[in-house]
C-alpha positions in Angstrom: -13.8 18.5 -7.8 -11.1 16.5 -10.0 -12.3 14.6 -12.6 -11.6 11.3 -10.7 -14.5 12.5 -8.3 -16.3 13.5 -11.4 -16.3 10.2 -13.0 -16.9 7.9 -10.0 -20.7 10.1 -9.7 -21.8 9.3 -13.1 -20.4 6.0 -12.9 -22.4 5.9 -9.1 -25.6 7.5 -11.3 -25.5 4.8 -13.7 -24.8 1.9 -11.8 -27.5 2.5 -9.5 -30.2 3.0 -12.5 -28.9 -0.6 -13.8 -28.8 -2.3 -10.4 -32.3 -0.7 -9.5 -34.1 -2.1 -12.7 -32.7 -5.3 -12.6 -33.5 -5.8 -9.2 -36.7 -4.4 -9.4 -37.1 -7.0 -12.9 -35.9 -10.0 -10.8 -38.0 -9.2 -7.8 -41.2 -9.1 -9.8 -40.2 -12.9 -10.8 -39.3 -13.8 -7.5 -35.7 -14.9 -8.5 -34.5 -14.0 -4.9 -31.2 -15.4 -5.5 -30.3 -12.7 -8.0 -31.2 -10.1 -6.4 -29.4 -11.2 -3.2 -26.4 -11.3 -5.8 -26.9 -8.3 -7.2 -27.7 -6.2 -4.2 -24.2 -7.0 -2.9 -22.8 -6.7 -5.9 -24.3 -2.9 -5.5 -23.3 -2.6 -2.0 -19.2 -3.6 -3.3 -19.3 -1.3 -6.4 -21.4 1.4 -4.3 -17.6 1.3 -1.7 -15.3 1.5 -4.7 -16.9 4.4 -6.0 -17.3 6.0 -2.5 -13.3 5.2 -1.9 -12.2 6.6 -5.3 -13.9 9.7 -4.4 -12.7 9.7 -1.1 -9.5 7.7 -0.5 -10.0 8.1 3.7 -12.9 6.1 3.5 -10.7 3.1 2.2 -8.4 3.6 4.6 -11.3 3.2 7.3 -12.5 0.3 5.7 -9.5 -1.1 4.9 -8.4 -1.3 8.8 -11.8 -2.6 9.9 -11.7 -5.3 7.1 -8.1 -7.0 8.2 -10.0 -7.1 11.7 -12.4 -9.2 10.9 -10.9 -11.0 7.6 -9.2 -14.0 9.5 -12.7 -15.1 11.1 -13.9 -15.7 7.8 -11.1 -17.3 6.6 -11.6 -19.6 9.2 -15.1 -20.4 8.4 -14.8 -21.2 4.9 -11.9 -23.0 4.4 -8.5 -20.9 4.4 -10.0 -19.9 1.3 -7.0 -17.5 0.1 -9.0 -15.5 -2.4 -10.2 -13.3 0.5 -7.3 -11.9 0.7 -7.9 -10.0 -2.5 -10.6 -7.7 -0.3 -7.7 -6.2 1.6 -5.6 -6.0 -1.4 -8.6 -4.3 -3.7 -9.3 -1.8 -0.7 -5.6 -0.7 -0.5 -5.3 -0.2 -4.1 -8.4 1.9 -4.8 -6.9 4.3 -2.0 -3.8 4.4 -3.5 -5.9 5.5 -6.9 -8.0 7.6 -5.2 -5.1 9.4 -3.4 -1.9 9.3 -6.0 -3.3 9.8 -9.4 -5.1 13.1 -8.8 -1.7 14.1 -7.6 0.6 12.7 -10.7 -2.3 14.5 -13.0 -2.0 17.5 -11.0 -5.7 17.1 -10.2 -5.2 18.1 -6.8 -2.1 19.5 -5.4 0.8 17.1 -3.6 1.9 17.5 -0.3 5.0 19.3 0.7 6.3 15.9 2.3 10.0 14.9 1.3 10.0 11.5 2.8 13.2 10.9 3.9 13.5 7.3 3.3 12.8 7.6 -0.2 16.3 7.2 -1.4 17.0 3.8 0.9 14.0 2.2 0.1 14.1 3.0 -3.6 17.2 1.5 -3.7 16.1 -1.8 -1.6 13.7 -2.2 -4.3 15.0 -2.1 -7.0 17.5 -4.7 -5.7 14.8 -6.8 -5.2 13.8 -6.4 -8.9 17.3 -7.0 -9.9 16.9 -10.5 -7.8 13.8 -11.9 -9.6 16.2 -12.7 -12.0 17.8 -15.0 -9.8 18.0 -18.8 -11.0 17.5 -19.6 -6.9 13.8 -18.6 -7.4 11.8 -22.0 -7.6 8.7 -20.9 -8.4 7.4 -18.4 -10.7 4.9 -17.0 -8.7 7.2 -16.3 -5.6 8.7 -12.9 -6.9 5.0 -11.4 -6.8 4.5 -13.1 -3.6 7.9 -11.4 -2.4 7.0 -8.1 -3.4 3.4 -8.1 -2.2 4.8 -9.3 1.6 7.5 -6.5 1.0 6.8 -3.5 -0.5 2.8 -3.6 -0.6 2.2 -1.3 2.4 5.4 0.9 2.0 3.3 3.7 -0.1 0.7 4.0 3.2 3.5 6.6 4.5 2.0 9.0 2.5 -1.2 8.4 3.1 -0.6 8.3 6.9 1.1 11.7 6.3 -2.1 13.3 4.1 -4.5 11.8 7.0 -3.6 13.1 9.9 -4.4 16.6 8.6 -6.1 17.6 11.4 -5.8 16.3 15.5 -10.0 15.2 14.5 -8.8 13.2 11.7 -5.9 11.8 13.7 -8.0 11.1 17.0 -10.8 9.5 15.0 -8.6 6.9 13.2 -6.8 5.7 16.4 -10.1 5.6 18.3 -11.9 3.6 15.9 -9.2 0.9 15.9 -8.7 1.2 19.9 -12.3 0.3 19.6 -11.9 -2.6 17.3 -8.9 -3.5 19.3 -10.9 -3.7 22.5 -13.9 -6.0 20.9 -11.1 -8.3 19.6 -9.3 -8.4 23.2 -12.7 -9.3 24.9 -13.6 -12.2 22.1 -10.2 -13.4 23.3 -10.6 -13.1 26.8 -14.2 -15.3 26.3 -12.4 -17.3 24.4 -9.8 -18.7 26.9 -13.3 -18.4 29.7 -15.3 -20.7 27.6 -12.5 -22.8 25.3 -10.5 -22.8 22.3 -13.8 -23.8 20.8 -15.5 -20.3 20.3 -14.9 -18.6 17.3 -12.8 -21.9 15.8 -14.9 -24.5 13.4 -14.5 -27.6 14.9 -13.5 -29.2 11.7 -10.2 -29.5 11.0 -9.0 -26.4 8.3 -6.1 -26.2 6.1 -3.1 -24.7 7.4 -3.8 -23.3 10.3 -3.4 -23.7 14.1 -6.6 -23.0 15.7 -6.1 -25.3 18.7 -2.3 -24.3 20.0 -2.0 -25.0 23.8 1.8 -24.6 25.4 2.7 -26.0 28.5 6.8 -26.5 30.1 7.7 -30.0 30.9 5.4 -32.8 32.6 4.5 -31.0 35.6 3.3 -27.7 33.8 -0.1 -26.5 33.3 -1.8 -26.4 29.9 -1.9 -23.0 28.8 -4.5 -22.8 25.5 -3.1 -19.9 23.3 -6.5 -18.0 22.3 -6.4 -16.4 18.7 -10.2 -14.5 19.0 -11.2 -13.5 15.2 -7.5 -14.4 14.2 -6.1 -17.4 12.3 -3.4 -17.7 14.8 -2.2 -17.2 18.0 0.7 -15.0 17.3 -0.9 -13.0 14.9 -3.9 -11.6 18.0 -0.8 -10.5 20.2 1.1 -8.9 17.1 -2.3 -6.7 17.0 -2.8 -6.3 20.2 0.6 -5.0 20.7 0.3 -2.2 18.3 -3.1 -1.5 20.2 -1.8 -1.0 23.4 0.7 1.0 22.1 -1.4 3.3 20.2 -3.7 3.7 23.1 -1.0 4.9 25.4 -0.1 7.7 23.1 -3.8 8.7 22.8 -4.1 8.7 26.5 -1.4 11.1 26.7 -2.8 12.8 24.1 -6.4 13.4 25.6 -4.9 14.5 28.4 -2.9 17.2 27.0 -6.1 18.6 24.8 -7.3 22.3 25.7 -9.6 22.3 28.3 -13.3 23.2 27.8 -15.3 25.7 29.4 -16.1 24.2 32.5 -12.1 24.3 33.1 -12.4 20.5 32.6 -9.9 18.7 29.8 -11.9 16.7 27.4 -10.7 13.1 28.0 -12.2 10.0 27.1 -12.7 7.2 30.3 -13.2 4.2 27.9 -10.1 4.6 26.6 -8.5 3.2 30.4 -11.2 0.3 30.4 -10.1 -0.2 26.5 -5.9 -0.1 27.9 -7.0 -2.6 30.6 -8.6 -5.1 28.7 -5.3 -4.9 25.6 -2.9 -5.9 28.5 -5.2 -8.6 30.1 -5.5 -10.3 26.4 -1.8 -9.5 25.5 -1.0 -11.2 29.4 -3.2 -14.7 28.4 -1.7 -14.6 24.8 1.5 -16.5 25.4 3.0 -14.8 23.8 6.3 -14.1 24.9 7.9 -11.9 22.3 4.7 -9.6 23.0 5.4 -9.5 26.7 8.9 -9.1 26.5 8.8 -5.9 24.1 5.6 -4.8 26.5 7.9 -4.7 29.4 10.7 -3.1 27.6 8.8 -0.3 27.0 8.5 0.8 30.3 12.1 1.4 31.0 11.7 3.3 27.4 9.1 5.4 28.7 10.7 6.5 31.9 14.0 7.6 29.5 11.7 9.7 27.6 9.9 11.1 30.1 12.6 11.9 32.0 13.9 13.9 28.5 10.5 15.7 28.1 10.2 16.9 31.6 14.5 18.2 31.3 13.4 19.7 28.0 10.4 21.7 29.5 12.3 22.7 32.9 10.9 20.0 35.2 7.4 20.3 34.8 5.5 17.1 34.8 4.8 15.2 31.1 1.5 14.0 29.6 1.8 10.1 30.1 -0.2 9.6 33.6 2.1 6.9 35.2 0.5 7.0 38.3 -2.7 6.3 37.0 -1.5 3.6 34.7 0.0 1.9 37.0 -3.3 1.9 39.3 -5.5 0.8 36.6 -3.5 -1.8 35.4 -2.5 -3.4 38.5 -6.4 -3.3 39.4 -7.1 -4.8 35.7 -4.8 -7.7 36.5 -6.2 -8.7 40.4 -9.7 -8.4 38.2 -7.8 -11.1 35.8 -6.4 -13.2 38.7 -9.8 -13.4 40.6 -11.4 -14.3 36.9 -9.4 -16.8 35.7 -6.9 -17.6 39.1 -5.7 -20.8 37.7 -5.1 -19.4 34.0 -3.3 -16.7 35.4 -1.1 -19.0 37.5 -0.4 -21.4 34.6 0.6 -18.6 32.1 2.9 -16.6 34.7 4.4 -20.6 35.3 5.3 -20.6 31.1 6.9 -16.9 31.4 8.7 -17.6 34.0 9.9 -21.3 33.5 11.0 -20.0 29.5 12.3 -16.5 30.2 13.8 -16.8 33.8 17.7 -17.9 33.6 17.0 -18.9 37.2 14.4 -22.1 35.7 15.7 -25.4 34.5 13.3 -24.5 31.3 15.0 -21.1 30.3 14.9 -20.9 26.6 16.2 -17.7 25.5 19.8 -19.6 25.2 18.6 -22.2 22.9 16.7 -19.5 21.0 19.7 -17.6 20.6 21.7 -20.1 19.2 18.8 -21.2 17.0 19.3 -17.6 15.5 23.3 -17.8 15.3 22.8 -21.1 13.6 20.3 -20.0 10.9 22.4 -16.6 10.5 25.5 -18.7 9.5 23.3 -21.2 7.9 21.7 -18.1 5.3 25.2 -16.5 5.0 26.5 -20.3 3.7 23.9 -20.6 1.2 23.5 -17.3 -0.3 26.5 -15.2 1.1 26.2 -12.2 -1.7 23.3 -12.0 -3.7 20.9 -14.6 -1.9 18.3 -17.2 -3.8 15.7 -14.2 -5.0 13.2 -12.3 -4.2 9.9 -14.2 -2.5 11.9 -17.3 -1.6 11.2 -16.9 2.0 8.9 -15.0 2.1 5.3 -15.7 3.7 2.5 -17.1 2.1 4.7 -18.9 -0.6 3.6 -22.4 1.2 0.5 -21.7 -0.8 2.2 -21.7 -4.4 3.0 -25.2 -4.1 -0.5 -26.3 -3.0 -1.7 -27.3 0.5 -1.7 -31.1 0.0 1.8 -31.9 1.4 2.1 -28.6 3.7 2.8 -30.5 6.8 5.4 -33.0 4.9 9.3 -32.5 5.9 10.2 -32.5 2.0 7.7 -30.5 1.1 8.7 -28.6 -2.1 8.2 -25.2 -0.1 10.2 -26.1 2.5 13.7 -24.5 2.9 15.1 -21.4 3.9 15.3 -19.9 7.6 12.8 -18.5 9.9 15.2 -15.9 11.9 14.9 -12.2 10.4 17.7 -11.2 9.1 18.8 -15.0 7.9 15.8 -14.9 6.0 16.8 -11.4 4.1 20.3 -12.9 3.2 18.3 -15.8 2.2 16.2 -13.8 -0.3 19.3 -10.9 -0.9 22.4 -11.4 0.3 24.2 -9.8 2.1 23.5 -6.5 -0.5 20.0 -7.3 0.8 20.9 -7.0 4.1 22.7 -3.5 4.1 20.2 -2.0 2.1 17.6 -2.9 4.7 19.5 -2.2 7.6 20.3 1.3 5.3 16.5 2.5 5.5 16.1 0.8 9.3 18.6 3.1 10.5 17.4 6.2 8.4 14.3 5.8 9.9 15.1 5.1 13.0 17.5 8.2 13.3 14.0 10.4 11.4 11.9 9.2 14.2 14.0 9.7 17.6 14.8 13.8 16.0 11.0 13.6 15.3 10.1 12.6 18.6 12.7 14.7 20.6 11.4 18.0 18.7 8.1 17.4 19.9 9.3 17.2 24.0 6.0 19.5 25.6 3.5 19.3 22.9 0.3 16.6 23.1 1.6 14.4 20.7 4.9 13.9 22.1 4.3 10.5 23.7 2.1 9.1 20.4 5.4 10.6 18.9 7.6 8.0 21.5 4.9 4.8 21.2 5.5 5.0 16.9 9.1 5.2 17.0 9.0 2.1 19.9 7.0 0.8 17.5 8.8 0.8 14.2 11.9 0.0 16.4 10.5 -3.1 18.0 9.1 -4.3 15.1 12.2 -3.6 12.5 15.2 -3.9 14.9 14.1 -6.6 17.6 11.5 -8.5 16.4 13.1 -9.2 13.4 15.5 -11.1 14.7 12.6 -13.5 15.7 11.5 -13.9 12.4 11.1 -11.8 8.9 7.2 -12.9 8.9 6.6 -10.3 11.5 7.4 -7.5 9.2 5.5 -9.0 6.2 2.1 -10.2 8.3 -0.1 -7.8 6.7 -1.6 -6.1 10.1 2.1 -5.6 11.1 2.8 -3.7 8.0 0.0 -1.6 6.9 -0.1 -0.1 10.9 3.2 0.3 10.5 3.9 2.3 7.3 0.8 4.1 8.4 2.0 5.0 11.6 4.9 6.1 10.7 3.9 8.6 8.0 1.5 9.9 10.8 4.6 10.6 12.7 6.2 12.2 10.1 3.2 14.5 10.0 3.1 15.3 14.0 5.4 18.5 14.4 3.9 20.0 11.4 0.4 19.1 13.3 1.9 20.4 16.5 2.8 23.6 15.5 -0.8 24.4 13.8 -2.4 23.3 17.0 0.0 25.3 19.2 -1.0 28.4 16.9 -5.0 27.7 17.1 -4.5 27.4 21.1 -2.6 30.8 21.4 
């Protein structure tokens, strides 16, 4: 036991003795409201001590807290001081995890994380740019750096976490699970009306009532958000979700089998897969379908490589049987919710189709090319700073003008990588596109090395992952990458991937 785990049980000890007479004081004359005070005030500090001794349980309760963190925002204002819970569970994990190790408290890991070098060197541009004169506000720096680089250090922890195929399989069953929950409230929610789970008062900031439709003749298609503050930011979870739950499904059906010669799979996890893609479908949106249905001609490549690099014999990803269940899940959607499902497959089509009078994706795309040259006129070298477009710095300036054209946050550009020129030139934008690639090239040899094993397809559904989010999504808008579900899955993720053929071969070993 290191003297980190040492501390946080006297600490526990004493804390408990204090809280336990108090209470016990303030009981005896019935001040209720203090003890109700106090006992949560036990219940927080009785967490932090429980993380610092255990970083994995912060990680747990970190990924069930940004689940359920938007609904309360909702409730109480857009209050932005909530977002110091995520922040505060994050950071004791990182205590709990790295200073053992820099004490030599507990030995490191023999990880060499290849994207060390890039990212380093991304940073410390950025810290070169807060001295910037573009930077309007002092605050937007920190805000920069927090959307940024908060998350990046959750490769390790990913890495140190999946230990074990139990470790591994419990982390990306409890969030399938949370997943699931959130993609039924969503479903309800576009049964009943934008009205459940949204206050009906009107909240600062957010869109809680978005409904789409394509010209005069279109139907209304309401935009559900479930426990989220928006619309976009359910299917950005979602996404990562489904795409998790594929790889586990491959997964369970690749474990060993158990004595009854049966393999130990897990049926929910196909109701879970069907209910993801029915929320994803009645999200709107469309970036979420698109990179959905690009992953199927990316699964077919790889499996295609895994069943050459193991001779022809057949993979672990059950097409068959996905394509059964989740053409059954959808005729259960149609006969639901017929005219939903009519009106949203009207506002794909109608936007995406080049065949339809309302096809976007030109306009979209010249959007992008405008905002690209528009960032590269402005700030062609060195940019305007760090944090000076990034998200969340609307909320340095205060919230009273937020929907005003001049507001005094306004400025900048919404497409990806205009908006890293904006913040860091174009030194910004090679550095980034330095680590992309890096990883990128890490996770395909990653994922080809593991062609045969059980966590070859978890392998492919990370790397789509980081790919989609990093390469293509970004050219939608930088926000993606910063919105704090986006980034701490996918840091996370992707030092779990960096873990897998190490995890592999000590499972292959155990098996033989």
């Amino acid at each position: 036991m290191n003297p980190l785990s040492r501390l946080a049980i006297i600490a526990a000890i004493v804390a408990i003795a204090l809280v336990g007479y108090f209470i016990s004081m303030w009981i005896a004359s019935g001040n209720l409201r203090l003890v109700t005070i106090a006992s949560s005030f036990a219940g927080v500090l009785g967490l932090v001590l429980v993380i610092l001794k255990k970083w994995q349980v912060g990680i747990f309760a970190f990924f069930i807290w940004i689940a359920a963190e938007d609904l309360l925002r909702k409730y109480i204002g857009n209050d932005m001081m909530l977002y110091l819970a995520k922040d505060t569970l994050v950071a004791l994990a990182y205590v709990a995890f790295f200073i053992p190790v820099m004490l030599k408290w507990r030995p490191g890991d023999d990880f060499k994380n290849p994207l060390f070098v890039p990212i380093l060197a991304w940073f410390i541009w950025a810290l070169v740019e807060v001295l910037n004169p573009g930077i309007g506000h002092p605050l937007e720096p920190l805000v920069g750096f927090r959307m940024s680089f908060f998350y990046v250090p959750m490769i390790y922890l990913g890495y140190r976490f999946a230990e074990s195929p139990n470790s591994l399989s419990r982390f990306l069953k409890l969030n399938i699970a949370i997943g699931t929950i959130i993609a039924t409230l969503g479903i309800i929610q576009v049964v009943v009306g934008l009205g459940f789970l949204n206050p009906d008062e009107f909240v600062p900031y957010l869109r809680l009532f978005l409904v789409r439709s394509v010209g005069d003749e279109g139907g209304a298609v309401p935009r559900p958000n479930s426990v989220f503050v928006d619309a976009g930011r359910l299917a950005q979870y979602l996404y990562v979700i489904i795409l998790v739950c594929l790889g586990t499904l491959a997964a369970d059906s690749r474990r060993p089998r158990n004595r009854g010669g049966r393999r130990r799979s897990s049926p929910w996890l196909w109701l879970s897969l069907t209910l993801l893609c029915a929320a994803i479908y009645v999200s709107g949106q469309r970036a979420a379908i698109y990179l959905v249905l690009l992953g199927i001609p990316v699964v077919l490549i790889f499996r295609r490589y895994e069943s050459r690099a193991r001779r022809g014999i057949a993979g672990g990803m059950p097409l068959l049987k996905l394509g059964v269940v989740l053409l059954a899940g959808f005729l259960g959607l149609w006969l639901l919710l017929p005219q939903r499902v009519h009106a949203t497959y009207d506002f794909y089509t109608k936007t995406l189709s080049p065949a339809e009078a309302g096809f976007e994706v030109p306009q979209r795309i010249n959007s992008m090319v405008w905002q690209f040259r528009y960032a590269l006129s402005k700030s062609p070298i060195i940019g305007h700073g760090t944090g000076t477009n990034s998200l969340g710095r609307q909320y340095l300036y205060g919230t009273d003008n937020l929907y005003m054209p001049d507001a005094p946050w306004m400025g900048g550009v919404e497409m990806g990588y205009g908006a890293i020129i904006w913040e860091w030139g174009i030194i910004g934008l090679a550095l980034w596109l330095w680590w992309v690639l890096s990883l990128t090239r890490r996770s395909v040899g990653i994922t080809m090395s593991l062609a045969g094993t059980r966590f070859y397809w978890l392998a492919v559904m990370i790397s789509y992952y980081a790919f989609s989010i990093l390469v293509l999504w970004t050219f939608l808008g930088f926000q993606v990458y910063q919105n704090y579900i986006t980034a701490a899955f996918l840091w996370f993720l992707v030092g779990i991937l960096m873990r897998l053929p190490k995890l592999a071969a000590e499972t292959q070993r155990r098996e033989i």
